[in-house]
KOLMARMI-826685 format. One record per residue: residue in three letters; x, y, z of N, C-alpha, C in turn. Coordinates in steps of 0.05 Angstrom, whole numbers, padded with zeros to 5 digits. Each point is the difference from the previous one (the first is absolute). Example, Ala and Ser with C-alpha at 12.3 -4.5 7.8 and 13.67 -1.06 7.14 Angstrom:
+-----+--------+--------+--------+--------+--------+--------+--------+--------+--------+
| res |     nX |     nY |     nZ |    caX |    caY |    caZ |     cX |     cY |     cZ |
+-----+--------+--------+--------+--------+--------+--------+--------+--------+--------+
| Ala |  00264 | -00114 |  00156 | -00018 |  00024 |  00000 |  00018 |  00024 |  00000 |
| Ser | -00007 |  00021 | -00014 |  00016 |  00024 |  00001 | -00015 |  00022 |  00014 |
+-----+--------+--------+--------+--------+--------+--------+--------+--------+--------+
END
This chain:
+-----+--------+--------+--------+--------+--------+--------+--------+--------+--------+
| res |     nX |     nY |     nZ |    caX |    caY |    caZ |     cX |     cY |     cZ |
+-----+--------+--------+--------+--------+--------+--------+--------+--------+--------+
| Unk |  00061 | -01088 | -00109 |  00022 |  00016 | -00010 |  00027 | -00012 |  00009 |
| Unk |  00016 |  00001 | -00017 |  00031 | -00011 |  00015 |  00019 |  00023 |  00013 |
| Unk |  00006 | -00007 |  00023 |  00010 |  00015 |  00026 |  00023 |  00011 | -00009 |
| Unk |  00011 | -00008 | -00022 |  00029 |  00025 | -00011 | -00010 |  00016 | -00017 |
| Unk | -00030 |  00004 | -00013 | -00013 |  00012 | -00019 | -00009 |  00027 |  00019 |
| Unk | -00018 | -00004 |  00015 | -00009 |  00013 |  00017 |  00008 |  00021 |  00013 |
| Unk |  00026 | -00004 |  00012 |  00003 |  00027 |  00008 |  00016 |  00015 | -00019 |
| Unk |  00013 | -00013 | -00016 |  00007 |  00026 | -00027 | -00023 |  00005 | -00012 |
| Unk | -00022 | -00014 |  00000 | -00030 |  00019 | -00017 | -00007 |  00019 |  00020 |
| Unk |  00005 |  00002 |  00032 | -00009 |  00016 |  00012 |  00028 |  00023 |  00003 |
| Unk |  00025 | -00004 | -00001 |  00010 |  00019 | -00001 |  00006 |  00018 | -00024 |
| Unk | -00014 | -00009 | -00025 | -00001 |  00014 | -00029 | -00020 |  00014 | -00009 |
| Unk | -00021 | -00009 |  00023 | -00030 |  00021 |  00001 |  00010 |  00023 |  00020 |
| Unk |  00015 | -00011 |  00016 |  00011 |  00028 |  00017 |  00015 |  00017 | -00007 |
| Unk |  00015 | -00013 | -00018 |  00011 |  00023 | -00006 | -00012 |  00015 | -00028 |
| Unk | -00015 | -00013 | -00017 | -00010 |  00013 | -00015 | -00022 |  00022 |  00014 |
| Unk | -00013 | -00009 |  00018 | -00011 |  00019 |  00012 |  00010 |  00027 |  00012 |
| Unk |  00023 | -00004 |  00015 |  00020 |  00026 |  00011 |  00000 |  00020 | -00032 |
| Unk |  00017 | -00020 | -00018 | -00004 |  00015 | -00015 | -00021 |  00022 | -00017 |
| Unk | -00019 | -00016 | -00005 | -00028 |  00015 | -00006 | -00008 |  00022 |  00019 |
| Unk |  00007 | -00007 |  00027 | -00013 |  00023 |  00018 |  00026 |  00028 | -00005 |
| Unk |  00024 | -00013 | -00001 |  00027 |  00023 | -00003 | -00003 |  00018 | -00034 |
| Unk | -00020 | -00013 | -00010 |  00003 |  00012 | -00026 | -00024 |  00013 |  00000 |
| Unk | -00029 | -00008 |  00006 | -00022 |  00022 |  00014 |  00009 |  00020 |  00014 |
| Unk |  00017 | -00005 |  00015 |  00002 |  00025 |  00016 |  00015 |  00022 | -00002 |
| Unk |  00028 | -00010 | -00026 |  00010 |  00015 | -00010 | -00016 |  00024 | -00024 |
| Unk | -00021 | -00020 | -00001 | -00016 |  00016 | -00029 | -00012 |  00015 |  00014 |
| Unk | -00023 | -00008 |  00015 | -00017 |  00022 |  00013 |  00010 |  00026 |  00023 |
| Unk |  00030 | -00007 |  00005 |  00007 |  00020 |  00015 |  00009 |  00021 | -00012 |
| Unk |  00006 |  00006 | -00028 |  00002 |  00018 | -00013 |  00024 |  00004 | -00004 |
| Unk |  00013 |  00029 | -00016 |  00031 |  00009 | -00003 | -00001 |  00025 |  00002 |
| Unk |  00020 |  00008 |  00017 |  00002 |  00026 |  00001 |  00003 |  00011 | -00024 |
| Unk | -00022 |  00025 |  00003 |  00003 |  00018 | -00032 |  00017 |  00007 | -00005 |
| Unk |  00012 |  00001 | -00025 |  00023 |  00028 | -00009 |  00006 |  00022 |  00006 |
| Unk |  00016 |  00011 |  00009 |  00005 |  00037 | -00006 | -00014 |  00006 | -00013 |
| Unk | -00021 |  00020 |  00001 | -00011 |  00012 | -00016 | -00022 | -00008 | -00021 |
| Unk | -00004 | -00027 |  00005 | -00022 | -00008 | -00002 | -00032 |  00016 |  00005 |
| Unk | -00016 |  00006 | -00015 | -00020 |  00007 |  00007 | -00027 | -00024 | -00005 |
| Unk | -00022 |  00008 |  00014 | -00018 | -00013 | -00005 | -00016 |  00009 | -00030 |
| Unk | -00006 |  00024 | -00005 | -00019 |  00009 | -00022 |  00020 |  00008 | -00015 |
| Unk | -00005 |  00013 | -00025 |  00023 |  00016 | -00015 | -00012 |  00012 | -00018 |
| Unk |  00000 |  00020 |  00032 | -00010 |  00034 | -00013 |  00015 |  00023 |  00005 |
| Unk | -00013 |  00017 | -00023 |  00017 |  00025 | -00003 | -00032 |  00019 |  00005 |
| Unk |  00015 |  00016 |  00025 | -00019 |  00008 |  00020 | -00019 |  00021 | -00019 |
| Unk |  00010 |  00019 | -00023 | -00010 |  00019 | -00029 | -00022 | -00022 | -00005 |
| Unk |  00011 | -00032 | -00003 | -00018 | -00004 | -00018 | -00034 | -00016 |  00007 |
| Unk |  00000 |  00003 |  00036 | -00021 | -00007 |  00008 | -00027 |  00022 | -00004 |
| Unk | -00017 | -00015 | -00010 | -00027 |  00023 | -00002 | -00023 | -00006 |  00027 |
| Unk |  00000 | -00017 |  00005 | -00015 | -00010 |  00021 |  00005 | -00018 |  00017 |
| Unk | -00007 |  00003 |  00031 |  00003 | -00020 |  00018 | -00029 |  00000 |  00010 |
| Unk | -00003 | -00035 |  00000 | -00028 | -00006 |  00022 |  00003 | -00016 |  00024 |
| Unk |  00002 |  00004 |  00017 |  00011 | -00006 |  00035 | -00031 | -00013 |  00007 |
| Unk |  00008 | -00023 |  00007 | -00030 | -00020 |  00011 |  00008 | -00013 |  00023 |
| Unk | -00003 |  00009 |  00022 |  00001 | -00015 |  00026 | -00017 | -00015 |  00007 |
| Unk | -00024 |  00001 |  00000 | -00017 | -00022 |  00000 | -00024 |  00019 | -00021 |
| Unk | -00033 | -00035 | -00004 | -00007 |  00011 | -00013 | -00021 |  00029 |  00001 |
| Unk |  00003 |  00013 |  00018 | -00015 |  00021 |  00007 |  00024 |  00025 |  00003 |
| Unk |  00022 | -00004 | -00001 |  00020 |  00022 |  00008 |  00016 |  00010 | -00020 |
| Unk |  00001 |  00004 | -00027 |  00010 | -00002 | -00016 |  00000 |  00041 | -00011 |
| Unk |  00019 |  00006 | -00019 | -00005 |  00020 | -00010 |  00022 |  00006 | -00030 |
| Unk | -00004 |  00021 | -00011 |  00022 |  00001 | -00027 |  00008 |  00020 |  00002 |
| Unk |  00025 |  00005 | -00010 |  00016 |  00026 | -00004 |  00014 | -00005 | -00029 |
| Unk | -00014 |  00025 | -00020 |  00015 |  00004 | -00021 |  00008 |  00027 | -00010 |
| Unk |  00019 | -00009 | -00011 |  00013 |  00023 | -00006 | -00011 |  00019 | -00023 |
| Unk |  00002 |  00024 |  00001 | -00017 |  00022 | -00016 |  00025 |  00013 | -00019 |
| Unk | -00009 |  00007 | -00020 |  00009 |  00008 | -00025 |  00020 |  00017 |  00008 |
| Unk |  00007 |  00022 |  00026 |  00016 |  00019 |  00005 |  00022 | -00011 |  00010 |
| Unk | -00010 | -00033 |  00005 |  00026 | -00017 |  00019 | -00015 |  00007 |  00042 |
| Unk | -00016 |  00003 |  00001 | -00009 |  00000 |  00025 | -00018 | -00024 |  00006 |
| Unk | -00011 | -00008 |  00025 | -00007 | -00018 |  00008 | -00021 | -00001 |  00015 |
| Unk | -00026 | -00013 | -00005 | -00023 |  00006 | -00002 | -00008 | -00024 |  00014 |
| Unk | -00025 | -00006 |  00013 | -00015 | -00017 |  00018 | -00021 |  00003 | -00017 |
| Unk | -00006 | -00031 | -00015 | -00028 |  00000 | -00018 | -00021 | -00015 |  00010 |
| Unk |  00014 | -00020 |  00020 | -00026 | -00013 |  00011 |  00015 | -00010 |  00028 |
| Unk | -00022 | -00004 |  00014 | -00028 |  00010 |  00012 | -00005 |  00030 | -00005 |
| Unk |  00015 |  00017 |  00000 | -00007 |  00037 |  00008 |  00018 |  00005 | -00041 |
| Unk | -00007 |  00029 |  00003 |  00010 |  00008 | -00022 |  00016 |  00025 |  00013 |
| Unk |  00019 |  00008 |  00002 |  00019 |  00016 |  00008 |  00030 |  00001 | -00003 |
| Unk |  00015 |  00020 |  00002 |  00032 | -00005 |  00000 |  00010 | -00013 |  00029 |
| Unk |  00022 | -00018 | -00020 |  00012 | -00016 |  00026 |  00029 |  00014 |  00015 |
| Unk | -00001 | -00005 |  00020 |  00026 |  00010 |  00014 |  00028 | -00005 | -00013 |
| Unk |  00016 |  00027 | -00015 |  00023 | -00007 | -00019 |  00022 | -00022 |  00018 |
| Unk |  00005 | -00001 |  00022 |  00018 | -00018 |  00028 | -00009 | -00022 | -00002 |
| Unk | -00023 | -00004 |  00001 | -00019 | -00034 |  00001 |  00009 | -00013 | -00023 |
| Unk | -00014 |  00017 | -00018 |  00005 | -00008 | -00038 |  00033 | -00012 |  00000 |
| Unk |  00017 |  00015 |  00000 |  00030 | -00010 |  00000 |  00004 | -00010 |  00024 |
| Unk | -00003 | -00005 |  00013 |  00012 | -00022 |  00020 | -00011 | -00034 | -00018 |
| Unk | -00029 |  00000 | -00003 | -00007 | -00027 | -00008 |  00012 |  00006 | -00029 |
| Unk | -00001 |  00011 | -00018 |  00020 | -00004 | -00019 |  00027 | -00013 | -00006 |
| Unk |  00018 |  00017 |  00022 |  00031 | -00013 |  00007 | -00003 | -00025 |  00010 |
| Unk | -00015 | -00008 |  00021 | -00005 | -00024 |  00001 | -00006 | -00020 | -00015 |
| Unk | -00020 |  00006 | -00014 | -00004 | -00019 | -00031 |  00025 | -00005 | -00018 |
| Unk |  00010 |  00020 | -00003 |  00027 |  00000 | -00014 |  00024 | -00012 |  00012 |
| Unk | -00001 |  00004 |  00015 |  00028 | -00007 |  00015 | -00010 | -00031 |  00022 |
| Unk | -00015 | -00018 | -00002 | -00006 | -00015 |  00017 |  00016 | -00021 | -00006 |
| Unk |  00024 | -00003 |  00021 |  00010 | -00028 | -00004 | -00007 | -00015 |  00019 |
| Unk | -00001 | -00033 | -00009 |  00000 | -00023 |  00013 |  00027 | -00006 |  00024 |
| Unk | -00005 | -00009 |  00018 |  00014 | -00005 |  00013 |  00011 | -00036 | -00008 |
| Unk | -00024 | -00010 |  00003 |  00007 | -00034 | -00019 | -00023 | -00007 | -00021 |
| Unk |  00007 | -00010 | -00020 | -00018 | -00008 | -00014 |  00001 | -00038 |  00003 |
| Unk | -00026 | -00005 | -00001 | -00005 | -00034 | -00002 | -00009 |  00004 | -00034 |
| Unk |  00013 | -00013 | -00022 | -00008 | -00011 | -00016 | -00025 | -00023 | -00005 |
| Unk | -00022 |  00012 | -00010 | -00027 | -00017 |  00000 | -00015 |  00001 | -00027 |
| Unk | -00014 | -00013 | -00008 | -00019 |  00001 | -00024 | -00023 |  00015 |  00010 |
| Unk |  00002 |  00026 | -00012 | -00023 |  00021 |  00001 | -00034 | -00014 |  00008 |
| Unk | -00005 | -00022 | -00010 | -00023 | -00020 |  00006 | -00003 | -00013 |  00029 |
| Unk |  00029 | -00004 |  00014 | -00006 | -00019 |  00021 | -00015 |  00017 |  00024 |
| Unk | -00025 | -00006 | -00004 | -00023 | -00007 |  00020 |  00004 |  00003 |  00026 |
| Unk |  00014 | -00026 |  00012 |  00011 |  00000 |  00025 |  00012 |  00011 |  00008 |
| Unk |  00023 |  00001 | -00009 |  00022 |  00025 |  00009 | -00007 |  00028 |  00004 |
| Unk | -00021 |  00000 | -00027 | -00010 |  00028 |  00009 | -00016 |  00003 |  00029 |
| Unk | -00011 | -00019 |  00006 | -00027 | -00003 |  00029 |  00017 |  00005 |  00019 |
| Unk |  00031 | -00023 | -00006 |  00019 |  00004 |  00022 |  00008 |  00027 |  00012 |
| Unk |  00007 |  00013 | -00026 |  00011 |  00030 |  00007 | -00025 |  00023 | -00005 |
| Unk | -00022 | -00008 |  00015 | -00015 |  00023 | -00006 | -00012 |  00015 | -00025 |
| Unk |  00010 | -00011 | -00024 | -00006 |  00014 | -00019 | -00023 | -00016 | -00017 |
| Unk | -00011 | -00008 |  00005 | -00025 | -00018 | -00005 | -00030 |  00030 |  00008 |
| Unk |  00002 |  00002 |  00025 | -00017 |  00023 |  00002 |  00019 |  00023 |  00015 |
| Unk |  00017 |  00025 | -00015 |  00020 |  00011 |  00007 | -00007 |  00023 |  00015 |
| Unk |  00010 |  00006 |  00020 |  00000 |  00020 |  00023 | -00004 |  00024 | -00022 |
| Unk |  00023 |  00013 | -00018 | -00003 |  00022 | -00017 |  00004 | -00007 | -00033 |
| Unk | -00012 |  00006 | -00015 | -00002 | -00005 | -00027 |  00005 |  00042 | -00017 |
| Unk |  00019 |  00000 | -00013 |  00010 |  00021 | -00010 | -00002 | -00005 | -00034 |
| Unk | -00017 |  00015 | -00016 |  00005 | -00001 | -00029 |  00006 |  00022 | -00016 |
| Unk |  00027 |  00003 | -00003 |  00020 |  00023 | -00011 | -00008 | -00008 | -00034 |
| Unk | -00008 |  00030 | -00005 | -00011 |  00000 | -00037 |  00022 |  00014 | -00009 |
| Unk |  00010 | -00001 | -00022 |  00021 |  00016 | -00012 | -00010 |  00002 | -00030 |
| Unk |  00007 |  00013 | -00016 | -00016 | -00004 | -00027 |  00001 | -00021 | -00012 |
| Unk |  00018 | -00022 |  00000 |  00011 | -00025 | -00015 | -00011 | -00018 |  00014 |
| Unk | -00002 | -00002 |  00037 | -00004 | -00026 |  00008 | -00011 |  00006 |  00028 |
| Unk | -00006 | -00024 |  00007 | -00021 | -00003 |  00025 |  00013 | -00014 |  00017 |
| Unk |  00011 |  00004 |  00029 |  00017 | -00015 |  00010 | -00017 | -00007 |  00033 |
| Unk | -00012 | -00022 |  00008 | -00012 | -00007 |  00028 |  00021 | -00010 |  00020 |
| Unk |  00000 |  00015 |  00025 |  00014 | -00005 |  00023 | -00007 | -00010 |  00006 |
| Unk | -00009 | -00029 |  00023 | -00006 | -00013 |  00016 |  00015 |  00004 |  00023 |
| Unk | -00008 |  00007 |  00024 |  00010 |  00002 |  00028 | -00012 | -00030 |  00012 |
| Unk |  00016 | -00016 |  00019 | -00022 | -00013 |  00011 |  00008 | -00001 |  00030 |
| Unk |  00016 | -00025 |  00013 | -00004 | -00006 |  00035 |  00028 |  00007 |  00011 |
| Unk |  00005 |  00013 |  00019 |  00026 |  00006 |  00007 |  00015 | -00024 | -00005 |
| Unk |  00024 |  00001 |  00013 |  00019 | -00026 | -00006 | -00005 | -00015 |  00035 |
| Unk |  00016 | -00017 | -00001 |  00001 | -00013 |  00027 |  00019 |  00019 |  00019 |
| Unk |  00016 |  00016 | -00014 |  00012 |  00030 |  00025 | -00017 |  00016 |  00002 |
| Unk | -00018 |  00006 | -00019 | -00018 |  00025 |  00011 |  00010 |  00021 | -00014 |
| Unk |  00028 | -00003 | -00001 |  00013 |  00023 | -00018 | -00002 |  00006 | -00032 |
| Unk | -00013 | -00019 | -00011 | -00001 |  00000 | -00027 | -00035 | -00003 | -00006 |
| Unk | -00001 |  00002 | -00036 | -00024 | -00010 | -00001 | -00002 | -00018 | -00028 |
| Unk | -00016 | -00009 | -00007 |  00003 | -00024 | -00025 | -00007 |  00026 | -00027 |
| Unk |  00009 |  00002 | -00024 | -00010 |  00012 | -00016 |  00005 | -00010 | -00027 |
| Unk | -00017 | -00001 | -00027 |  00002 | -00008 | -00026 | -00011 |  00023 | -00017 |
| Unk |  00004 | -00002 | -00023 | -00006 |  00001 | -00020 | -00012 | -00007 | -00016 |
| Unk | -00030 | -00007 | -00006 | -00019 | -00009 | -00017 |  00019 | -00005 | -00027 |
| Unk | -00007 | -00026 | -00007 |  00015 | -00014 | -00023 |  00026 | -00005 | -00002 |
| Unk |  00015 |  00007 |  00025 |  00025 | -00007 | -00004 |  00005 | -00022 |  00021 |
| Unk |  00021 | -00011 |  00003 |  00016 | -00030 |  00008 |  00014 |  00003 |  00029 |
| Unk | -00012 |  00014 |  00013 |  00021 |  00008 |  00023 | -00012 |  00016 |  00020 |
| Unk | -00002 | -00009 |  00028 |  00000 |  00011 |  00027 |  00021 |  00013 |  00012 |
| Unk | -00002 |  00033 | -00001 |  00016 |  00009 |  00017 | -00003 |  00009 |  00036 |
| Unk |  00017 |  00000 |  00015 | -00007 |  00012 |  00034 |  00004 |  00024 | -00015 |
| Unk | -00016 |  00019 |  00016 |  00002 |  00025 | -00010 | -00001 |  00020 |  00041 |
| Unk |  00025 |  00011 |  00002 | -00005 |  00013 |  00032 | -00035 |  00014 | -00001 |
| Unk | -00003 |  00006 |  00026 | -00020 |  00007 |  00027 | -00003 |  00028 | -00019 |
| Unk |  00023 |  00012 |  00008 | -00001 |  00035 | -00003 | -00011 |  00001 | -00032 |
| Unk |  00011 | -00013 | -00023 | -00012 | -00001 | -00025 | -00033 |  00006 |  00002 |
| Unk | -00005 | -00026 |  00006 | -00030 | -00004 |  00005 | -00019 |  00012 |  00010 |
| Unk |  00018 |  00022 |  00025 | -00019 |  00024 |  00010 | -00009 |  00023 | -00018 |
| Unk |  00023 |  00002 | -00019 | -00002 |  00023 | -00015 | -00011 | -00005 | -00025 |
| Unk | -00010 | -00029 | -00005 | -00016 | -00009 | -00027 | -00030 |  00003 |  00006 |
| Unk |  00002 | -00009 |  00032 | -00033 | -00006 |  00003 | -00002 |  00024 |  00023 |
| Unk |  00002 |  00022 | -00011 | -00001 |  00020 |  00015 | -00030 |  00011 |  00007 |
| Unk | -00016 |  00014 |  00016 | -00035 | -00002 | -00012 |  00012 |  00029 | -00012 |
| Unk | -00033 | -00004 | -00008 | -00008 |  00018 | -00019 |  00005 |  00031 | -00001 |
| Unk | -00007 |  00005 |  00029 |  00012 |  00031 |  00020 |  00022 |  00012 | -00002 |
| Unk |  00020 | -00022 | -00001 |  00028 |  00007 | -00007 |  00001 |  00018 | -00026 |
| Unk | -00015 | -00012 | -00016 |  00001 |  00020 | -00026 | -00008 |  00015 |  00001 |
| Unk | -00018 |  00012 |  00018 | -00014 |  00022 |  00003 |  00009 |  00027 |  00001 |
| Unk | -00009 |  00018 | -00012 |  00017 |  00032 |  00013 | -00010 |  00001 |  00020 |
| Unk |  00021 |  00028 |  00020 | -00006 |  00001 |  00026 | -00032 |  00009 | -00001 |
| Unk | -00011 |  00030 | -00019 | -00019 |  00010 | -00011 | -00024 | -00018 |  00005 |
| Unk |  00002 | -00022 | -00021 | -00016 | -00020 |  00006 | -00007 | -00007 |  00020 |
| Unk |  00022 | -00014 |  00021 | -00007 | -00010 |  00021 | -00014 |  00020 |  00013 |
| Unk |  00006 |  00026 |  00005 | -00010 |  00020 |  00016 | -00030 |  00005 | -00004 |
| Unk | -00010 | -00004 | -00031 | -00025 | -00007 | -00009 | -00020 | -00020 |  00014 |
| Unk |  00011 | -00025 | -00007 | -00013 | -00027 |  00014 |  00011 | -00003 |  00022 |
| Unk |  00000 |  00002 |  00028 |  00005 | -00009 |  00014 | -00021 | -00029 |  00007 |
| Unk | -00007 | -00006 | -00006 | -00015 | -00015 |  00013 | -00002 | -00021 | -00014 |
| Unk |  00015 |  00002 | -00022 |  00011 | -00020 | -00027 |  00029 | -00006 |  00001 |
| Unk |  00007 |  00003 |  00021 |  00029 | -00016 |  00004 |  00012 | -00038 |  00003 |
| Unk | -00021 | -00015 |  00001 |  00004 | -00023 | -00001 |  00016 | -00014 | -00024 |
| Unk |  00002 |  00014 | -00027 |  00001 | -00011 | -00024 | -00002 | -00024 |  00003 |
+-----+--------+--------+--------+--------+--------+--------+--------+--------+--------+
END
């Protein structure tokens, strides 16, 4: 190689490289969401059913009954707690992103990266028109967030801690007090 060639080929891989890594990292670190940005886009009337899957043995459904009340259809068949019901509702509705990373709904890896490959909570909100899947997956590197998508759509949002409690709430929570006073001994949901 000739010795004036050389180190401009090595300082043009360097810097092409800085660059490549400054532009990865700009992509994958995401953008802060918008004002008012939501993740789903629902109108809380028009949900008929939620199915809450924490793992695959913990799972249960709440739909809504013809009078507008809220019902527990599986595992148990009974009315659900009216406070439980609207809390995870408003939340569905109102869930904004804190940052979204722009991604192709497909990528594989990214999903493994952020947990959503095999997801901590999986939520499938039915409405009469459409079928919408939550994916929850691995906190963030603060602890304070958690990774979350949208089945078929292009984009990873952080979604806060406190959200997440009130999505993957167990099953009990929905429970009437009545109930509980019934089963005691069925409190684990």
């Amino acid at each position: 190689m000739n010795r004036k060639v050389t180190p401009a080929l090595i300082a043009t891989v360097l810097i092409l490289g800085i660059a490549a890594f400054l532009t990865r990292e700009k992509r994958l670190g995401g953008a802060t969401a918008p004002a008012g940005a939501r993740i789903l886009t629902l109108a809380i009337p028009d949900v008929q059913e939620v199915r809450v899957q924490r793992d695959f043995w913990n799972s249960f459904t709440l739909t809504r009954q013809a009078d507008g009340l809220w019902r527990l259809t599986e595992p148990v068949d009974e009315a659900a707690a009216p406070d439980a019901a609207r809390r995870l509702l408003d939340q569905l509705a109102g869930l904004a992103p804190f940052e979204s990373i722009d991604l192709p709904s497909d990528d594989s890896e990214r999903h493994r990266e952020y947990g959503l490959w095999q997801p901590e909570l999986e939520l499938v909100v039915s409405t009469a028109d459409e079928r919408h899947v939550l994916l929850v997956g691995a906190q963030t590197a603060s602890g304070e967030n958690y990774y979350a998508t949208v089945v078929g759509r292009d984009a990873v949002h952080t979604i806060s801690a406190a959200a997440v409690e009130v999505l993957g709430a167990a099953l009990t929570s929905y429970r009437t007090e009545a109930q509980m006073a019934e089963a005691p001994g069925d409190a684990d949901g």
